[in-house]
C-alpha positions as CSV (number, residue, x, y, z in Angstrom):
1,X,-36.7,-3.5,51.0
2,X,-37.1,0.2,49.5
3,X,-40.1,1.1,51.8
4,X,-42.1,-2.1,50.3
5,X,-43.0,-4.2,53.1
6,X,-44.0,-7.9,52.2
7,X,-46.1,-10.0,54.4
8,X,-44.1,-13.0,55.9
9,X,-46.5,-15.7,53.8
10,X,-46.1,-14.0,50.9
11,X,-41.8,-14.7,50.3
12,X,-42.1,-17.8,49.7
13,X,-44.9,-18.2,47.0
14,X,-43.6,-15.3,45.4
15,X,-40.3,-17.4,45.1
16,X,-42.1,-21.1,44.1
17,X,-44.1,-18.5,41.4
18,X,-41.1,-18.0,39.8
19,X,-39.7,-21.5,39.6
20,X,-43.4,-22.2,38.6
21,X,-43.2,-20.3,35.9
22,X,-39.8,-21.1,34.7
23,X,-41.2,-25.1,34.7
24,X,-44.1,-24.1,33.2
25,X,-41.8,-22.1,30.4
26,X,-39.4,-25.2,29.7
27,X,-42.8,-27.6,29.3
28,X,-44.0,-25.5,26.9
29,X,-40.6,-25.0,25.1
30,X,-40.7,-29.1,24.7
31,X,-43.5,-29.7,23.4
32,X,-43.2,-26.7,20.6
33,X,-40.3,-28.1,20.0
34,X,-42.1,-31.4,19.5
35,X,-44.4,-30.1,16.5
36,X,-40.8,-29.0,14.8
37,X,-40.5,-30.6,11.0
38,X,-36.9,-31.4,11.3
39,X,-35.0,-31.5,8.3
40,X,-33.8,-35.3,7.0
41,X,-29.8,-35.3,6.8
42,X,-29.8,-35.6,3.0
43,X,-31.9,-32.2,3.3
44,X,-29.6,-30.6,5.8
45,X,-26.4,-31.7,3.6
46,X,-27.8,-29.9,0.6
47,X,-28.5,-26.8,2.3
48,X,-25.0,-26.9,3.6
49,X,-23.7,-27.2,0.4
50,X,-25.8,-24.5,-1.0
51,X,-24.6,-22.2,1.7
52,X,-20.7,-22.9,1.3
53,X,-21.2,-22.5,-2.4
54,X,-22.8,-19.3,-2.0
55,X,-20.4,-17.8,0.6
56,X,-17.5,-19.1,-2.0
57,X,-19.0,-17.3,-4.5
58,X,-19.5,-14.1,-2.8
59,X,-15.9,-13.6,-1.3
60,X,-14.5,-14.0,-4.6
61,X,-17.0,-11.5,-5.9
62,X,-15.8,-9.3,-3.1
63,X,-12.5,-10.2,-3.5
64,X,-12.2,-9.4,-7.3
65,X,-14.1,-6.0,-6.5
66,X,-11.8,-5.3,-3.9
67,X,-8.9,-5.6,-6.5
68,X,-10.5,-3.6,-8.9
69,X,-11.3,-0.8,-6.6
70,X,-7.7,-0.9,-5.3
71,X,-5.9,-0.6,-8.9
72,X,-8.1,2.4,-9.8
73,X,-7.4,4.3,-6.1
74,X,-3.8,3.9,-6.9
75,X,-4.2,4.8,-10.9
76,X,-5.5,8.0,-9.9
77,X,-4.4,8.8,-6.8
78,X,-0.9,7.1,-7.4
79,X,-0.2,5.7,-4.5
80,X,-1.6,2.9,-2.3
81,X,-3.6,3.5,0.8
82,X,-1.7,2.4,3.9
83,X,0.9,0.9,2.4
């Protein structure tokens, strides 16, 4: 293995360290996940609303931007850009 010799014990452990460690990983992962303050489903709702609303509201704000920017490319320019 690249000049690195490993004594025959030490494959194994090094092997059931991993998978040790991964366990020990996924344990700690639950519990943190355990002190979580999930939000009620009337709170998540509302935050979905308030996030479709705001995306609404910016695509038309980009849209109507987009528009404007368009009609004064061709206005001075007098043609359209790409077609």
């Amino acid at each position: 293995m690249l000049g690195v010799r490993i004594p025959p014990g030490l494959q194994n452990s090094s092997e059931w360290q991993v998978f040790e460690k991964v366990t020990r990983f996924l344990k700690e992962v639950r519990a943190e996940l355990g002190k979580v303050t999930w939000p009620t489903k009337h709170e998540l709702v509302g935050s979905t609303i308030v996030v479709i609303v705001v995306c609404t509201i910016v695509s038309i704000f980009i849209g109507i931007v987009d528009r404007i920017l368009t009609f004064a490319i061709k206005a001075i320019f007098g043609v359209g850009l790409g077609g």
